[in-house]
C-alpha positions as CSV (number, residue, x, y, z in Angstrom):
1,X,105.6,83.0,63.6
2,X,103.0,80.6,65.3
3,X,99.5,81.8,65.4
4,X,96.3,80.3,66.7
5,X,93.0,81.4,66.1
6,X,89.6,81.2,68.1
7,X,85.9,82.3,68.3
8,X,85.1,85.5,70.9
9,X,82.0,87.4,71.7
10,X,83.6,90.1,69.4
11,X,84.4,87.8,65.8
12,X,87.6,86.0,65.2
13,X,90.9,87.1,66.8
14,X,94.2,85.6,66.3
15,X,97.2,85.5,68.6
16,X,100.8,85.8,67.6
17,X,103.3,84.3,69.1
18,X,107.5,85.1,69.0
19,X,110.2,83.6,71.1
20,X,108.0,82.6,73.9
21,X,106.2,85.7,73.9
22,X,102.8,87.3,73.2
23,X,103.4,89.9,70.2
24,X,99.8,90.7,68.9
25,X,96.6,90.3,68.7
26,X,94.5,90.5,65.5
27,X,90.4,90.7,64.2
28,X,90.2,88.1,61.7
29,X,93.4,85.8,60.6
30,X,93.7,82.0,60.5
31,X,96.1,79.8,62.7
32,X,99.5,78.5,61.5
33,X,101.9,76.1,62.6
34,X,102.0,74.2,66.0
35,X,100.1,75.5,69.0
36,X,102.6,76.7,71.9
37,X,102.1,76.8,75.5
38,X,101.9,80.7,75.4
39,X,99.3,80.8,72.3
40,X,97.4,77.8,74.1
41,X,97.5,79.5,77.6
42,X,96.5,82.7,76.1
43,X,93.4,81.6,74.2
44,X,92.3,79.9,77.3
45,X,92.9,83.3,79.6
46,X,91.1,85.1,76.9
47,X,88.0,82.3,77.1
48,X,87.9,83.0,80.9
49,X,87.4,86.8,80.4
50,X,85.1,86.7,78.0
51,X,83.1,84.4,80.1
52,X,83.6,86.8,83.4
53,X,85.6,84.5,85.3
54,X,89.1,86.4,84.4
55,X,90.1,89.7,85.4
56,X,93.6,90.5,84.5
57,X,96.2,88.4,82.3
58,X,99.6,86.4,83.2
59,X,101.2,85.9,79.8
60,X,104.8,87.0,78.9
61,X,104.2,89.6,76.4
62,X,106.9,91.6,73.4
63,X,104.9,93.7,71.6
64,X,106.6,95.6,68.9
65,X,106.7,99.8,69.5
66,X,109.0,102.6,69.9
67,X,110.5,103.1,73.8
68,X,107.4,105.5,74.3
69,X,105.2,103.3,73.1
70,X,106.0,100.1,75.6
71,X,106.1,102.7,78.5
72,X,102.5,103.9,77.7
73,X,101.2,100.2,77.3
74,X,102.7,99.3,80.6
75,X,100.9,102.1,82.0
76,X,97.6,100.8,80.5
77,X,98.3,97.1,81.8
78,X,98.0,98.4,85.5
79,X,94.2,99.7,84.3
80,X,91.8,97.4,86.6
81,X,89.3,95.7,85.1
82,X,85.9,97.6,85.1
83,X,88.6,101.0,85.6
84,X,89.1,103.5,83.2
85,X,91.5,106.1,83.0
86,X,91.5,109.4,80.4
87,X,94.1,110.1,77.8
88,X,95.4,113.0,80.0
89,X,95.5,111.5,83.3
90,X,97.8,108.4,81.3
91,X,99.7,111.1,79.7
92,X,99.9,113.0,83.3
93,X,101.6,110.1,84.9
94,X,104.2,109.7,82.3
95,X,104.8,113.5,81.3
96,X,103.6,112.9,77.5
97,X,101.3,114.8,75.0
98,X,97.6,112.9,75.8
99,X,97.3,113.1,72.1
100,X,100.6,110.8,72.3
101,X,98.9,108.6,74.4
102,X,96.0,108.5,72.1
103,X,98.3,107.1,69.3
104,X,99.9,104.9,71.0
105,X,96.3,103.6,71.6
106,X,95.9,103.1,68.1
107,X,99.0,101.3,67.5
108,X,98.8,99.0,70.2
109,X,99.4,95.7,69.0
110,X,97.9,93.9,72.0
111,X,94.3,95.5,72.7
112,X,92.3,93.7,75.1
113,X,95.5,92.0,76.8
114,X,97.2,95.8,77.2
115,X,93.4,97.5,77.5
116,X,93.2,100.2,75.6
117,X,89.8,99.9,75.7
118,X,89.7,101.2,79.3
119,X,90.7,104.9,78.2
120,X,88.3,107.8,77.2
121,X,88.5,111.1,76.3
122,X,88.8,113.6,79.1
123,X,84.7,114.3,78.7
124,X,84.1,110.7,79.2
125,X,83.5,109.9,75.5
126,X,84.7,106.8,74.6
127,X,87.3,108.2,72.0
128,X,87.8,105.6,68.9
129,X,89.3,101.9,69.1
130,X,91.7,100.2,66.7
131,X,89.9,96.8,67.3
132,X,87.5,95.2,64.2
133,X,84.1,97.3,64.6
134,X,86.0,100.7,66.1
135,X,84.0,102.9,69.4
136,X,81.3,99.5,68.9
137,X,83.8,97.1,69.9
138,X,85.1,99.4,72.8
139,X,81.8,99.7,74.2
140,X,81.4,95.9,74.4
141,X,84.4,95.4,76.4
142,X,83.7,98.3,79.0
143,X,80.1,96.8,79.0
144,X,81.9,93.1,79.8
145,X,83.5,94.2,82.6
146,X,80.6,96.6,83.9
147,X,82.7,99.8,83.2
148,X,80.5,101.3,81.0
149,X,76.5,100.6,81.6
150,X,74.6,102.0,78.6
């Protein structure tokens, strides 16, 4: 499985690549074999939004996750930039547990590309983050996109 690596505002993430197709995103890791197109045209996406030029992602993406899974990360993915949404409301629109919601969350392999980071509790807490340096790491991200001002 390709990888490619590269330096972020939040530490070193690494992007995985499978048939033509985004599959995760990890803290940490090291690059291995060949750059793709998709793992080059991610990292370069990825540059823009962490410079506040890029607002939303056009990558083909296969992340790994049961049926209820993928359904709750395609809800996430229609999150605006500098939106957030609460665990309920997501689990609202799809007629799932929020605490459902909130594990899928957890397992997302994809955080930052499917945001995640854009959900809170229902009392406007930020709830926890899978993401290298948890709730920390979530508040930087609202803060980049001027979701979250303290």
């Amino acid at each position: 499985m390709p990888r490619l690596s590269l330096a972020s505002p939040l530490g070193r993430l690494t992007l995985f690549e499978t048939d033509g197709a985004l599959t995760a995103l990890m803290w940490g890791g090291k690059p291995s074999g060949k750059p793709t197109p998709v793992l080059t045209e991610a990292k370069r996406q990825l540059a823009a939004y962490f410079a506040g030029k890029r607002h939303d992602f056009d990558l083909p993406y296969a992340p790994e996750g049961s049926e209820t899974e993928k359904r709750i990360w395609a809800l996430m993915a229609k999150i605006p930039y500098g939106e957030t949404r609460t665990y309920g409301e997501l689990g609202h629109d799809l007629d799932i547990n929020p605490r459902s919601i909130g594990q899928a969350c957890g397992r997302n392999p994809l955080p930052i590309f499917l945001p995640c980071h854009r959900v809170l509790a229902a009392n406007g807490k930020l709830g926890g983050y899978s993401g290298d340096g948890g709730v920390e790491t979530k508040r930087k991200l609202l803060q980049l996109e001027h979701s979250l001002l303290i």
